[in-house]
N, C-alpha and C positions, 0 to 999 in steps of 0.2 A: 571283239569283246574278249577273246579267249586270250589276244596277244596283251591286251591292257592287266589281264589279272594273273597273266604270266609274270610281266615287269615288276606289281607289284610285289609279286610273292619274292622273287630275285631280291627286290630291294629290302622286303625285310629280312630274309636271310643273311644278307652284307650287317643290316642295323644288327642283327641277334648277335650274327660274328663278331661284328665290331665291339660291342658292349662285353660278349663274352674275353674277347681277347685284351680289353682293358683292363675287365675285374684279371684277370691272371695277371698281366705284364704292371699293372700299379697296385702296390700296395698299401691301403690307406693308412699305414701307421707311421708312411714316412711324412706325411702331414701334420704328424704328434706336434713334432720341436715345434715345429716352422709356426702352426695355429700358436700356441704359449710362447714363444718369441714375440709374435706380432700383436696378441694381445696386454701383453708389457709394454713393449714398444710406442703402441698408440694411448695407454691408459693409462700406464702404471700397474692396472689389475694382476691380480696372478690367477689363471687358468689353471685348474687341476683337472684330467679326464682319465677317470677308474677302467680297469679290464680294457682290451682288443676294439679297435676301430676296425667296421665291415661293410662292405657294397650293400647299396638297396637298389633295385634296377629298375622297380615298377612300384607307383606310374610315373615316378620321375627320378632320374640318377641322383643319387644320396648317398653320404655316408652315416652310419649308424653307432652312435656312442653308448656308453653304459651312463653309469653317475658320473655327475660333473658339477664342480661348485666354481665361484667368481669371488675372488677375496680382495676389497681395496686394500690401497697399501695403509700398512700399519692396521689395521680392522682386527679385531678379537674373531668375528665369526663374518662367515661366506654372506657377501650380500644377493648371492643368487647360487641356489640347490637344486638339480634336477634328476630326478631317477633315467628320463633319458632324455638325449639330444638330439636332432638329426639334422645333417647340412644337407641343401638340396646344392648340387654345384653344378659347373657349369661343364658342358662334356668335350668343346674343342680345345680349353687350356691344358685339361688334362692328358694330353697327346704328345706337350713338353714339358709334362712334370710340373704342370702351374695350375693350383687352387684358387679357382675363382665363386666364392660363395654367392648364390642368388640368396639363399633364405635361410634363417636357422629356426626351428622347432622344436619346442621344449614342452614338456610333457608332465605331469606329477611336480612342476616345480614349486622351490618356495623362496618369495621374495621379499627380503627383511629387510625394510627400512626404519632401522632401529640404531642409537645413539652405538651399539657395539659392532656396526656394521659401517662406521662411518667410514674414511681415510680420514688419518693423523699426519698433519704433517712434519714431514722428521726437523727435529729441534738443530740441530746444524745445517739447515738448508737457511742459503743467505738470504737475506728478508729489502724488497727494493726500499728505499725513503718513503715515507708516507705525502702522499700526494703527485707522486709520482707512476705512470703504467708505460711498461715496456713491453714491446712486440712481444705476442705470444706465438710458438711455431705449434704446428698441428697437432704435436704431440704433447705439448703443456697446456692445450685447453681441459686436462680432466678429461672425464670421461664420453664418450663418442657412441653412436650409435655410426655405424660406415657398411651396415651389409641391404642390399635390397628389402629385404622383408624380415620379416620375425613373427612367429606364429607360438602361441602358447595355449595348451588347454590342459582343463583340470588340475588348477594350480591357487596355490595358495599368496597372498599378499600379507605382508603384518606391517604394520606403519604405528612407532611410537616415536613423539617430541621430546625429548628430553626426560623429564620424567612423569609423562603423562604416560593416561592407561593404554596400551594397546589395543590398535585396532586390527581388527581380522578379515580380509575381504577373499573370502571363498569361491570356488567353482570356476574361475579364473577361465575366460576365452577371448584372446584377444589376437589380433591380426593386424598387423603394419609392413605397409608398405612407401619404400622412399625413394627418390630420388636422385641424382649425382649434385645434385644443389640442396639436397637433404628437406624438400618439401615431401611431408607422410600422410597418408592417409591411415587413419586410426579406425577398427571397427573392435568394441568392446562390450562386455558382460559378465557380471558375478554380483556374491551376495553379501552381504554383513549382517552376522548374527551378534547384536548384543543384548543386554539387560532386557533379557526376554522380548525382543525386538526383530524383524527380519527385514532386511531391505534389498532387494531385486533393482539391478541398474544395470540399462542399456545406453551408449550413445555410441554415433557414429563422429569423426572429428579430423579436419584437415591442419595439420601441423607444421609452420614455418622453426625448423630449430637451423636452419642456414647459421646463425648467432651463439648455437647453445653451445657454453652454459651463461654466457654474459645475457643474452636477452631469451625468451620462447612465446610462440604466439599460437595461438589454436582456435580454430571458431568449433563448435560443439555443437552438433544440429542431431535430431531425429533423438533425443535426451525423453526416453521413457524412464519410470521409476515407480514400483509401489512397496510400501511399507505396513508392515502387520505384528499384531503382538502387544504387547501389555501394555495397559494405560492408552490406548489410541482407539478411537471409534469401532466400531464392530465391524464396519464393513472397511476399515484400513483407510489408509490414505496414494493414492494412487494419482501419477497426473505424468506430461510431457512438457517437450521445450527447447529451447536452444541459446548459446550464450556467446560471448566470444572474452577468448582471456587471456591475458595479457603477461609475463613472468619477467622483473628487473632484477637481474643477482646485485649490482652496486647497491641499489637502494633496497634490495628484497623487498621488495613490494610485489603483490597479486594485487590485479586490477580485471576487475572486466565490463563488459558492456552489452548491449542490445540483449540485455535479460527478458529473457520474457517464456514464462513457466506458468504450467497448472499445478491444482493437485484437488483433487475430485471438481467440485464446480468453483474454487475460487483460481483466481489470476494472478500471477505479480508480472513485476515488468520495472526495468531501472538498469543504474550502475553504480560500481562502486571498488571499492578500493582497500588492499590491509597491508600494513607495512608489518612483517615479521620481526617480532625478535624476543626479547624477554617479557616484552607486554605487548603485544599485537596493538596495531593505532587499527581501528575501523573507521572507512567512511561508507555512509549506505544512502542514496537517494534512490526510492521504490515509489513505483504506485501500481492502482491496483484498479481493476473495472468492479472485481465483487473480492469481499472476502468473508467468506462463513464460515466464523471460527465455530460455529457447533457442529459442523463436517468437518473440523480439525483438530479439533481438540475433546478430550472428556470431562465434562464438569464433573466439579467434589458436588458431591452429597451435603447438602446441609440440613447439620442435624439443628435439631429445637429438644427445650428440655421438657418438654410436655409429654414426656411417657409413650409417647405413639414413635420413638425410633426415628428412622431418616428421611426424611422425607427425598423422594429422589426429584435431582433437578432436572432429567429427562429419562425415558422409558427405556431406552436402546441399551441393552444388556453389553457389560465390559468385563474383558478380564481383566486379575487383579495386579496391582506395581508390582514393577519389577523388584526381587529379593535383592537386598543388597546383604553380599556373603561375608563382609567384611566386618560389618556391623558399626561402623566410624559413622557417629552423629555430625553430620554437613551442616554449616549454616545457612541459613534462608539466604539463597542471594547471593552467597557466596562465588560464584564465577562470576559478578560481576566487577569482582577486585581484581581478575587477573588480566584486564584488558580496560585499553580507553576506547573511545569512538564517538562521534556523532550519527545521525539518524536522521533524514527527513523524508517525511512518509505523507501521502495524499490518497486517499481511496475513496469511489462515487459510491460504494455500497459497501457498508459492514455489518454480520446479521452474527448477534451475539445475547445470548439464553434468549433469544427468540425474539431479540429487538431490531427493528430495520434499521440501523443508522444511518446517515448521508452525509456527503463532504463531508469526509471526515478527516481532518489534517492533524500532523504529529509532527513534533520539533522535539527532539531529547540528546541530550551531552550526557557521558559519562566519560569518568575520570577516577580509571581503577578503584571504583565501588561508589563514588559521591554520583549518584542518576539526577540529572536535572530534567525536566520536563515543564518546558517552557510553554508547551501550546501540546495539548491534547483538546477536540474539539470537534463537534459535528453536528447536523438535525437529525430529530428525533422527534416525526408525526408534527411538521409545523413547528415545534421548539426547539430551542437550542439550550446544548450541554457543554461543559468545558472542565477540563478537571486535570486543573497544572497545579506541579506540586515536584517533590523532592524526595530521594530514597537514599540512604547512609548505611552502607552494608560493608564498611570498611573496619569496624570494630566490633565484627563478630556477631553482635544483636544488631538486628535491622531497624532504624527506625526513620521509618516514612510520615510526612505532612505534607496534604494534599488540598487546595482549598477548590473546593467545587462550586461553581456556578448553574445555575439550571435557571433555565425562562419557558415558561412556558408547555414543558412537559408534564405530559399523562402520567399521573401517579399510580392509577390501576394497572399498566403496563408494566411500573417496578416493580410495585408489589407481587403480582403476579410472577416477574422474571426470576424475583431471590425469595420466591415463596412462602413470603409472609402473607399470613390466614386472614385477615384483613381486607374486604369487599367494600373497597371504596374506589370511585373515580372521580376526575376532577382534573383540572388544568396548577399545576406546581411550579413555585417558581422558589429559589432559595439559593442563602449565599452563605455560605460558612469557611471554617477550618478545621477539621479534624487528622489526628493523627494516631498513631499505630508502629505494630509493627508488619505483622506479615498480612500483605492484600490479599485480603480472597473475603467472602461472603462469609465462613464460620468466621476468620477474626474477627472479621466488622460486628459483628453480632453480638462476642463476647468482651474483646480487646481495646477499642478503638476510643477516642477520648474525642471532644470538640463541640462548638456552640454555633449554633447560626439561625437566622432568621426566616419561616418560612410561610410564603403565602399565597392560597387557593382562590378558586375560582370555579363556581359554577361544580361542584362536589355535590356525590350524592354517596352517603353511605348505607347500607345493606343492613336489614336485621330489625333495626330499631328503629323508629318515627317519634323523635320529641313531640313534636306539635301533637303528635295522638296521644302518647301516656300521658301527656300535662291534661287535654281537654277529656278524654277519659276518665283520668280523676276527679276532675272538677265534675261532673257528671254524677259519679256517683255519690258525691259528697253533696250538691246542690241540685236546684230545679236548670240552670244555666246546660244550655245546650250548646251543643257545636255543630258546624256543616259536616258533611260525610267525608271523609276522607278515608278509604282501604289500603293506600300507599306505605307501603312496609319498611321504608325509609327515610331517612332524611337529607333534606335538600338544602343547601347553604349556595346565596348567591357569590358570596368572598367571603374569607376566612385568613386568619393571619395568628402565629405565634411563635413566641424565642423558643428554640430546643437546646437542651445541653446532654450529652452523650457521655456517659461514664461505665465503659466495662458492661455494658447490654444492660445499663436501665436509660432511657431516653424519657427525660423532665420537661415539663410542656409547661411554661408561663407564659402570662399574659393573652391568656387566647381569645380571641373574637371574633362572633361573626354573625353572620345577618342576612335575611332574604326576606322575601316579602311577608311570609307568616312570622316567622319569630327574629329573635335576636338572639344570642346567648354571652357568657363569658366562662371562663373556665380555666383549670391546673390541673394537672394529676402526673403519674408515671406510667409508663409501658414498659414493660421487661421484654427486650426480645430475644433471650433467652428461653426461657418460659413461655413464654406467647401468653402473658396475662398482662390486665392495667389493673390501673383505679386512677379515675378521674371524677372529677366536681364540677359542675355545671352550674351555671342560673341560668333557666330559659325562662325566657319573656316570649308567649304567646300574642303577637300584636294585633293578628287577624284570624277567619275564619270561625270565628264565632256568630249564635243566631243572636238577633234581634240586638237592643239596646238596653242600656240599665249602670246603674251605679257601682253593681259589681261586677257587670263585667267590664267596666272601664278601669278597675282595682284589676281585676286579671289583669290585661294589656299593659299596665304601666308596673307589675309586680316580677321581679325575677322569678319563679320555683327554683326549689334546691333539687339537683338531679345529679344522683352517685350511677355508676356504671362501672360495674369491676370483675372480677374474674376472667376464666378465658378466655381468648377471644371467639372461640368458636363457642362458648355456651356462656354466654353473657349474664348478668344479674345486674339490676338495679334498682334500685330508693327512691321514693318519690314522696315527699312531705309538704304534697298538697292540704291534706289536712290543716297541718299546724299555720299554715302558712295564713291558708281561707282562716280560722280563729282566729290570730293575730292580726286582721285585717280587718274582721268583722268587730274586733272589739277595739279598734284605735277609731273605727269608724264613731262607733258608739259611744264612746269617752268624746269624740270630736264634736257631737251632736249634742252632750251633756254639758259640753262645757259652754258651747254657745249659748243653749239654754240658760243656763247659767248665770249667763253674764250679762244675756236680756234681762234677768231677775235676780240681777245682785244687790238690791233694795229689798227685795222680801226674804224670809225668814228662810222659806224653802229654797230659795237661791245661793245662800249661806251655806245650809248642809249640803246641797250638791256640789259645792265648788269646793266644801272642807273633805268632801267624802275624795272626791278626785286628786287631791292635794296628797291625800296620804302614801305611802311609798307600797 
């Protein structure tokens, strides 16, 4: 034991020597030229390195730089800044004066891929025929990655297109390692802070650039992500994933595939495609097992003009949008002119202001601001929805026509969903056209113009019972009695009528409808701004009445006039049963006089009563 930990010590004595008498006998700053030759050489780049190159000897041999920037040719500013650098290199080259780099690490860097940081290339450099490509040698492929590894932390990224807004990706740690066939493994994380937003992103990623920069291939696995900050749910959006993607310099195209991503409980999953350039072409086929956009998104507040303020469309406390510092009025819609693309989308579950949707499929083109939406469509509790239609946000004011279908859906679930005060349910079906400009629940309210046809089933609405205030009154007006009824509503087997939609007053003609107690017909308006009507009724009580008799067969076959107006949460309404029972009772009466009458239009008394009736 004692001879084994003798050898060791021996040996590291030789290692210390050895190491000590290297740092003496090489001096790392005769690697200066030789590193800024070779990185010309292979790039074109120009390498600058500030102050003294120094040994690091533990835990691994390195040399040690100050500042150091990376400037393409022709670039206004360094596409890569670092406060420091360090080369791990390799310790038997350097024996005969040969630098063999395993890794380089960078430290406080900052890496600008920004239009002033591009390569120009120089204007007397001879240009081949177009449709022609000629061999490239090593060092005309552009820029190269050729060292083992590369490690960076605490560093900053900036990435602007041309003249869009800069983006900032912060905190920078990343780790690559490659190949002699240049296959790398990627492990990476940092942050982006904007418009009061933060985003945290991890992935790990195996990188084929054997090709780069003509082609690059990456598959993306262990793809964690959460996002926090204004305008997004309380509790953020957080999810993982893996993708694999795809880069063509000829055609610049990004493509990728076997997507498949969370973000709290919903799913995507697809492929797709975008060709770079001054209008991006998009192609996206996605689908999806769930997608709950109220775990991803924050509903607006819709307000009502009813003096009671905003009514909020869900409970969960946000903070407030992002400040724009600029203060530049955007049009609605507006990114949708700066890109074309198609969209086909399938999802088994969509849960949106608190509706289940199911198969639900999307088909939508756009063509730098003209939105086609050919098939929007899903069930909804046994019925179905569809609502294709078209958005024009190419001249600045947006203006969308969307013609909606519905079969068969519960109307007490919309009403509920966009918070109109209205306690009705019932089976809706309805076919229209309306148009607008900006989608969302306050325009529809206020904005929105269009006609269509709509018609119920098996409704019952809350608050009020025709059949009671008609036979109520009749009650107190006559000896005529009714059956019991305590039922604080009213029931309608179908029901059916035209709407026309003008700027938040919605016009109800021709309306009707009918169950086994009554029948009615009816017009009026709703403001759904306000959240008040007025509407006109004639309800025909057909049943539930006691006993038999001549008036109440005149009830049964007699409309009542029935006004209903004011808010909708504190309703008022008219009721001229009175006048009605008079005018009934005295047509009866003139109808009995005249018969008489006309059995005794030979006598004298038959004369005066037929002259008496005659008179205006």
């Amino acid at each position: 034991m004692r001879r084994i930990l003798t050898t060791l010590m021996i040996l590291l004595v030789v290692l210390v020597a050895g190491l000590s008498s290297l740092v003496l006998l090489v001096n790392p700053n005769d690697f200066r030229s030789y590193m800024v030759k070779q990185v010309a050489e292979r790039s074109g780049y120009q390498l600058q390195l500030e102050g003294g190159l120094r040994w690091h000897v533990w835990p691994r041999l390195s040399i040690l730089a100050g500042r150091m920037a990376l400037t393409a040719p022709g670039a206004s500013a360094p596409l890569v800044r670092a406060d420091n650098m360090r080369l791990d290199v390799a310790l038997l080259p350097l024996l005969s004066h040969q630098l063999q780099v395993k890794q380089v690490m960078l430290k406080g860097a900052v890496v600008q891929l920004t239009p002033q940081t591009e390569a120009i290339r120089d204007q007397n450099a001879p240009v081949a025929p177009q449709g022609t490509t000629l061999p490239q040698e090593p060092g005309e492929r552009g820029w190269s990655f050729d060292v083992a590894g590369l490690q960076v932390v605490d560093s900053v990224l900036v990435f602007q297109h041309e003249d869009d807004e800069q983006i900032t990706v912060r905190d920078i740690r990343l780790q690559m390692e490659q190949d002699a066939h240049h296959q790398a493994s990627v492990d990476f994380s940092g942050r982006i802070n904007r418009d009061q937003r933060d985003l945290s992103l991890n992935f790990s990623a195996q990188v084929q650039a054997g090709n780069y920069p003509q082609s690059l291939e990456a598959q993306l696995s262990q793809i964690s992500w959460q996002l926090q900050g204004a305008d997004l749910p309380s509790q953020g959006i957080s999810g993982s994933g893996s993708v694999n993607a795809s880069w063509q310099e000829a055609s610049k195209m990004l493509s990728f595939s076997a997507l498949n991503m969370t973000a709290n409980d919903s799913s995507l999953a697809g492929e797709g495609s975008v060709v770079l350039g001054d209008a991006p072409v998009w192609s996206l086929k996605l689908q999806s097992d769930k997608l709950n956009l109220d775990n991803l998104l924050v509903r607006a507040d819709i307000f009502s003009g009813s003096g009671g303020g905003a009514q909020q469309a869900q409970s969960a406390p946000k903070l407030p949008r992002p400040v724009i510092a600029n203060g530049v009025n955007v049009p609605p819609y507006s990114g949708l002119t700066g890109f074309s693309g198609t969209l086909s989308m399938v999802a088994k579950q969509v849960i949106w202001r608190g509706l289940p949707f199911s198969d639900v499929a999307i088909q939508a083109d756009n063509q730098r601001g003209l939105l086609r939406v050919s098939q929007l469509e899903g069930s909804l509790a046994g019925g179905q929805i569809s609502l294709p239609g078209t958005l024009d946000a190419r001249d600045g004011t947006p203006q969308a026509t969307f013609q909606p279908k519905l079969d068969n859906i519960e109307i007490g679930s919309l009403l509920k969903a966009f918070n109109y005060a209205i306690n009705m349910t019932g089976k809706m079906s309805l076919a229209g056209d309306f148009s607008g400009s900006v989608i969302d629940a306050n325009h529809f309210r206020r904005d929105w113009q269009g006609q269509a046809n709509l018609e119920m089933k098996n409704t019952r609405t809350e608050g009020l019972n025709f059949q009671q205030l008609v036979q109520q009154a009749v009650e107190r007006s006559t000896d005529v009695r009714a059956q019991e009824n305590d039922d604080n509503a009213t029931r309608l087997d179908e029901m059916s009528t035209d709407i026309d939609l003008d700027n938040g007053v919605l016009t109800l003609n021709n309306l009707q409808g009918k169950s086994s107690l009554i029948q009615l017909t009816g017009k009026g308006t709703l403001n759904l701004v306000k959240e008040e009507g007025d509407m006109q009724f004639g309800i025909q009580v057909v049943d539930g009445w006691q006993g038999q008799g001549r008036l109440i067969d005149i009830l049964k076959s007699t409309a009542i006039p029935l006004r209903v107006y004011g808010k909708w949460e504190a309703l008022n309404y008219s009721l001229q049963v009175d006048q009605i029972l008079r005018r009934q009772l005295q047509n009866e009466a003139k109808r009995r006089l005249n018969d008489w009458a006309e059995r005794n239009k030979n006598t004298q008394s038959g004369k005066d009563v037929k002259q008496l009736l005659n008179q205006p």
